[in-house]
C-alpha positions as CSV (number, residue, x, y, z in Angstrom):
1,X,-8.8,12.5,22.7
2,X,-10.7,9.4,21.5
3,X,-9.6,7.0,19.0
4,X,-11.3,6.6,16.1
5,X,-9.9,4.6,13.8
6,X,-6.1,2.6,14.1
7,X,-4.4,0.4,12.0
8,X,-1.1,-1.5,11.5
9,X,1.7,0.6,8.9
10,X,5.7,1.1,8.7
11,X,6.1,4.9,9.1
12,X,8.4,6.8,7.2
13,X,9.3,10.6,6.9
14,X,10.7,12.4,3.7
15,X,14.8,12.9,3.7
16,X,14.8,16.7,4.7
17,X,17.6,16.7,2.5
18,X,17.0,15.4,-0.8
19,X,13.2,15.3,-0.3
20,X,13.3,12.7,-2.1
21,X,14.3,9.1,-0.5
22,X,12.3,7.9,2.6
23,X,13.8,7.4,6.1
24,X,12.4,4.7,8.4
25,X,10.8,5.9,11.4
26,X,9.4,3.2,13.0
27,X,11.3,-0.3,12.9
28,X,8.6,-2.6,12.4
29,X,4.6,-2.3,11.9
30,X,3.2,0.3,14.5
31,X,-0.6,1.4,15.2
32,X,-1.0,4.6,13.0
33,X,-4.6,5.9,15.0
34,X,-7.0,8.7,14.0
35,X,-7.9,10.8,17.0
36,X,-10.3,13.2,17.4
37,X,-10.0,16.1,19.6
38,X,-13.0,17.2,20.7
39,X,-11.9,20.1,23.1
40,X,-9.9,21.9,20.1
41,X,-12.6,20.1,17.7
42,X,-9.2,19.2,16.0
43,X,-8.7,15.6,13.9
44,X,-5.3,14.3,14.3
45,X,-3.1,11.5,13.4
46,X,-1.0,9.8,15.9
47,X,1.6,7.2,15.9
48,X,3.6,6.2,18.6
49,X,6.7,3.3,18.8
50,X,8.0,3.1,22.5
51,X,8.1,6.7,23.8
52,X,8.4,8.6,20.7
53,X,5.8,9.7,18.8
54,X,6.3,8.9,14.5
55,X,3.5,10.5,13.5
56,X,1.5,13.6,14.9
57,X,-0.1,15.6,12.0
58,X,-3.4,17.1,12.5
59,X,-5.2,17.0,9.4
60,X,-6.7,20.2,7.5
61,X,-9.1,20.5,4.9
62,X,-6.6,21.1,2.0
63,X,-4.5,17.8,2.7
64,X,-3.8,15.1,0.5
65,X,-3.4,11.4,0.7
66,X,-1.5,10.1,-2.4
67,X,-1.6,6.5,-3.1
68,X,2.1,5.8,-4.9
69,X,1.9,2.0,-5.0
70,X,-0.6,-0.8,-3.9
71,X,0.4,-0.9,-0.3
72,X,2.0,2.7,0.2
73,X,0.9,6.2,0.4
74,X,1.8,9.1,0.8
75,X,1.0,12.9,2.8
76,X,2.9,16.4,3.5
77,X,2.0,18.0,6.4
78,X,2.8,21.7,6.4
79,X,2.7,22.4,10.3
80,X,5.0,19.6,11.3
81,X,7.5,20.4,7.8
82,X,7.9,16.8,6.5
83,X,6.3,14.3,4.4
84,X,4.6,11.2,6.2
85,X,4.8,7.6,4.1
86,X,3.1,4.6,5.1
87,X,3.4,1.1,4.3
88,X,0.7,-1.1,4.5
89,X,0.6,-5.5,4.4
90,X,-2.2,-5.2,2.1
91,X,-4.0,-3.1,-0.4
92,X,-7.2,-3.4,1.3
93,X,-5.3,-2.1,4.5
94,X,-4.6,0.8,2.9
95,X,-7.3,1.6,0.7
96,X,-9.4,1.5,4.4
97,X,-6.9,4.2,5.5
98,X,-7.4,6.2,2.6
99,X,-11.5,6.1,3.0
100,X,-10.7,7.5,6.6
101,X,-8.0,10.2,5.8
102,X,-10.9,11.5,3.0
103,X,-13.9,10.7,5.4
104,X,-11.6,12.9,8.8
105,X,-10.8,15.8,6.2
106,X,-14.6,16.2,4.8
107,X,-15.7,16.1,8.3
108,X,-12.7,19.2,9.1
109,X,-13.9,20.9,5.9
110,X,-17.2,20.6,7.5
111,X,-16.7,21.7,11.1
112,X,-18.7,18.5,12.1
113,X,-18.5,16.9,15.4
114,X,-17.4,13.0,16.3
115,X,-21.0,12.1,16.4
116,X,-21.7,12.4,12.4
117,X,-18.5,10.9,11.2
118,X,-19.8,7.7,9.3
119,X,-23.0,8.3,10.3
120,X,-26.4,10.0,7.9
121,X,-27.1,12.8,8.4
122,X,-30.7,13.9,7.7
123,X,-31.6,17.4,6.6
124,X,-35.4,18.6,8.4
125,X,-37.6,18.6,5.5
């Protein structure tokens, strides 16, 4: 799996239990990364702090980001049953993650390869 996009975010998951309050899963800042599976043709993201692994949802089609605030946002990931939250330093942080999270689920919507994300595509005419 290759990389293609990381960044810096607190990771939180959704209280199982109230569903409503957010429980730290990372103690400080950790690299939240885009990966893109090219085997499986799968788009995942992955975070890891130490040895355990904070985040690793693989992203479908139907998924939402939700901004809630200027630096945090919001998605629920069906497969892994919980609700990720991250917190960004800046706006512009996150807004870059959001462009990403909507760039990675057009291109799963698609069923395009690595090689066209963030690229132009030309149609033959």
């Amino acid at each position: 799996e290759q990389p293609i996009f990381s960044c810096k975010a607190h990771v939180f998951h959704i209280d199982p239990k109230t569903k409503r309050s957010w429980i730290p899963a990372s103690s400080t800042a950790v690299s939240v990364s885009f990966f893109y599976d090219s085997t499986r043709q799968l788009y995942r993201i992955i975070s890891v702090e130490g040895t355990k692994a904070v985040i690793n949802s693989t992203i479908t089609p139907n998924m939402m980001f939700t901004k809630t605030s200027q630096k945090f946002g919001q998605w629920s990931d069906m497969r892994a049953n919980t609700v990720y939250g991250l917190g960004f330093s800046t706006e512009g942080e996150l807004n870059k993650f959001i462009e990403k999270f909507q760039e990675v689920k057009e291109a799963t919507r698609a069923g395009k390869s690595n090689g066209t994300l963030g690229g132009n595509t030309s149609l033959p005419g």
